[in-house]
N, C-alpha and C positions, 0 to 999 in steps of 0.2 A: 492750928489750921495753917494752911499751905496758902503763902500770897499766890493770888493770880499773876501769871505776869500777861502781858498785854500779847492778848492773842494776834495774832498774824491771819489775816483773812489770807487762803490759800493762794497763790496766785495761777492765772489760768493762763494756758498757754497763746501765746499771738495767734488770730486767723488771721489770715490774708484774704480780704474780701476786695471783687474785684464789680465792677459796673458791667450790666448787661451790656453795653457797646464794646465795653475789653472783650470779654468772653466772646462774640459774634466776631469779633476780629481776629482771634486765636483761632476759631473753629472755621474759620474761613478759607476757601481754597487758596494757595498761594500760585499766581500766575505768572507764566513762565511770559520771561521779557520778551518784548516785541522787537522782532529783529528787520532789519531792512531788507527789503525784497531783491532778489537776488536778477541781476540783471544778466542775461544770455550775452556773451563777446561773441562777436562775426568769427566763425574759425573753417580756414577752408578746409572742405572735404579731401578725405584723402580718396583719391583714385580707385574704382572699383578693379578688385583681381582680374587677373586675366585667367581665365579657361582655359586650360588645355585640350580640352573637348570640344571637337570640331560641333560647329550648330546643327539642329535636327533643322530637316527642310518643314513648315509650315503649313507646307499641303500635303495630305498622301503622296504616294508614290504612284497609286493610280493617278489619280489626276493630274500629274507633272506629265506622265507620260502621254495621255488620252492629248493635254495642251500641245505636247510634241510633235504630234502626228497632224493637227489640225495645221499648224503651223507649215511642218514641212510640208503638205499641203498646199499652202500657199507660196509655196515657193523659198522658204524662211530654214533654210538645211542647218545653219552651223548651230551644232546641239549647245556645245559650252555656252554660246552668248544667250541663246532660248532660254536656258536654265538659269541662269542668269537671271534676265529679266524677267522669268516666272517669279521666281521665289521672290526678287523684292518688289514685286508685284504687287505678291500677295494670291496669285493664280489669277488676277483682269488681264482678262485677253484683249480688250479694247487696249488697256495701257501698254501691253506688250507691242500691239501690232502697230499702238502711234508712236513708241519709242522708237521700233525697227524702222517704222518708215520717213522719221526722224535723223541718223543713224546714214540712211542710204544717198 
């Protein structure tokens, strides 16, 4: 008969076991660092373009002219300066007629 020789219980391979608080910490989202808030510097504007395009008048064209006639009317002929103070008027013929008589 065949001696025994002393059997070797197999050996099993290492788990790695981890704690449910490991595991919750691996599956856990990782956040992205907090970064300091961004502070706006005073920068001054730069200069709006200039237009080459002459401005559109604000009131019709009827109505600049209908002011015209009222105006000459009253005595008030010199068209350039009328149209003038229409348009930055805004067509008030009250502020027209107390600039002109302002003016005089």
């Amino acid at each position: 008969m065949r001696e025994k020789k002393d059997e070797v219980a197999p050996v099993e391979p290492e788990v790695n076991t981890i704690t449910v608080e490991e595991e919750k910490a691996v599956e856990a989202p990782v956040e992205a660092p907090v970064e300091a808030p961004v502070v706006a510097e005073e920068v001054e504007a730069a200069p709006a373009p200039i237009e080459s395009k002459p401005e559109e008048p604000v009131l019709p064209k009827t109505n600049i002219m209908e002011l015209l006639r009222q105006l000459e009317a009253m005595g008030f002929d010199d068209k350039p300066k009328n149209v003038r103070l229409i348009l930055s008027s805004g067509g008030d013929i009250a502020v027209v007629l107390e600039q002109l008589l302002e003016s005089e």
